[in-house]
N, C-alpha and C positions, 0 to 999 in steps of 0.2 A: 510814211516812214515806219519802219519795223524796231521791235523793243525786243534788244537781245539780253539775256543776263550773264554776266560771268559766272562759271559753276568750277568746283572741285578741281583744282590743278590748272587754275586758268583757263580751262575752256569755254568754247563758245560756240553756239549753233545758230547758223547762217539760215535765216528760213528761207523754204521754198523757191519762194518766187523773186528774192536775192538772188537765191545759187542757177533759177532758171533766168536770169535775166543776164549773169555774168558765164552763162553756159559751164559751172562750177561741177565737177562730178568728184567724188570721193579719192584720196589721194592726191589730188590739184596743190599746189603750195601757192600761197599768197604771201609777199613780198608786207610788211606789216613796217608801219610810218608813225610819228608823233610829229603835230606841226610845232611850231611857236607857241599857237595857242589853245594849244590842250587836243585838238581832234586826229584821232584816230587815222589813218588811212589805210587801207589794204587792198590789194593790186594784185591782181593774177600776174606770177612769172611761168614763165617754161623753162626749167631748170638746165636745160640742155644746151637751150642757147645764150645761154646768159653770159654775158664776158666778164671774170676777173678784174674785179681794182687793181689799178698799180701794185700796191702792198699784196693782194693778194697772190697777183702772176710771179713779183718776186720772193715768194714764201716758198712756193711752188717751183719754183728756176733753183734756188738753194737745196731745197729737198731732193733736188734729182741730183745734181752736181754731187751733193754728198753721197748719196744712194751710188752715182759711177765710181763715183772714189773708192766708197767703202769694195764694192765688185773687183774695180779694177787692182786693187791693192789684193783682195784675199785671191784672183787669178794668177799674182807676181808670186804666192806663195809654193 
């Protein structure tokens, strides 16, 4: 088991043989977890394919719906 310290602005450095076991290269995002009881977890995502919450997809359906409106409104002008 490896001993990370929290440093300056919440950072944290993954050692070595972490980041070569989880095939981690710089720029990578990890998806970051609190259980129940207290531990940590963090998870390699690929941001790309990641799919929307509910909440999030209709955040996102609203934003555009307005954005046409706003468009279609200053075209009628």
């Amino acid at each position: 088991m490896s001993l990370v310290r929290l440093r300056r602005a919440a950072q944290i450095t993954l050692p070595q043989d972490i980041r070569a076991a989880a095939q981690l290269k710089e720029g990578d995002y990890l998806e970051a977890e609190v259980t129940a009881a207290g531990t940590i977890i963090l998870k390699p995502v690929s941001i790309a394919g990641r799919e929307p919450t509910p909440e999030q997809e209709a955040d996102i359906l609203a934003a555009v719906d307005e954005a046409r409106a706003f468009h279609a409104a200053k075209r009628r002008r």
